[in-house]
C-alpha positions in Angstrom: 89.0 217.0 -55.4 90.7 218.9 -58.5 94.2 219.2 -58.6 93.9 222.5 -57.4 92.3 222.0 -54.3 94.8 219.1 -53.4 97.8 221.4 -53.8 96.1 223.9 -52.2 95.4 221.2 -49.1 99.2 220.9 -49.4 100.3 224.2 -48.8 98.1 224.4 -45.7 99.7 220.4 -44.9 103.2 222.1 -44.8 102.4 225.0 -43.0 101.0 222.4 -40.5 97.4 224.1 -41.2 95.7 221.1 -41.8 93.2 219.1 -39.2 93.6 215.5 -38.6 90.6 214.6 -41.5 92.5 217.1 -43.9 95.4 214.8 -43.5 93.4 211.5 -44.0 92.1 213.4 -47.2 94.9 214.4 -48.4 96.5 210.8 -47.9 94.0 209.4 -50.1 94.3 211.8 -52.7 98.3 212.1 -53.1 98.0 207.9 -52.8 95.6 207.4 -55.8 97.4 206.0 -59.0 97.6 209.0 -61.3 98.8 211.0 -58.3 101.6 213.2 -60.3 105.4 212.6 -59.1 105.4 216.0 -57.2 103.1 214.6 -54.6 105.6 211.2 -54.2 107.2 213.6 -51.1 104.2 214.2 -49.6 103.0 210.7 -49.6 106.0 209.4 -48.1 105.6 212.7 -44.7 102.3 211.4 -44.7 103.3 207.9 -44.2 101.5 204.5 -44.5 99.8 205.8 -41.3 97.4 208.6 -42.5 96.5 206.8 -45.2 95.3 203.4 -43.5 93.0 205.9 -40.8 91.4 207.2 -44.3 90.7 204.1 -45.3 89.6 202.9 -42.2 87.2 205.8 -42.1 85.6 204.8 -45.4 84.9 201.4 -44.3 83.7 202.4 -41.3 81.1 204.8 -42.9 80.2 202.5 -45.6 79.6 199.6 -43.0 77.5 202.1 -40.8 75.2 203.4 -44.3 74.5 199.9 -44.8 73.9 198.8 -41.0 70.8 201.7 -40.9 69.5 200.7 -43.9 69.2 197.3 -43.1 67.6 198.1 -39.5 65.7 201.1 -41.0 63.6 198.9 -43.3 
């Protein structure tokens, strides 16, 4: 996502806009190490939460790509 499109996913966060994925997004994005200090706020009303679900979700779809492949051959 550009910069852009994160702040714009945070203006629709604090408006309380967003859908549960948006949020999982958004906690991977305002979490990632050249994250600028403006997002520090949102990280921390996201909480620790949010961000473990998005990763969560990643490993679950990774695991799940490489379970059909492996019974799809």
């Amino acid at each position: 996502m550009t910069v852009e499109e994160i702040n714009r996913l945070i203006d629709r966060y604090l408006e309380g806009l967003t859908s549960p994925e948006e949020e999982r997004q958004l906690a991977v994005e305002v979490n990632r190490a050249d994250a600028p200090q403006e997002w520090l706020i949102i990280r921390e009303m996201l909480g620790e939460l949010t961000l473990g679900e998005a990763i969560c979700d990643e490993v679950v779809k990774t695991r799940r790509r490489r379970h059909l492949w492996h019974y799809s051959g």
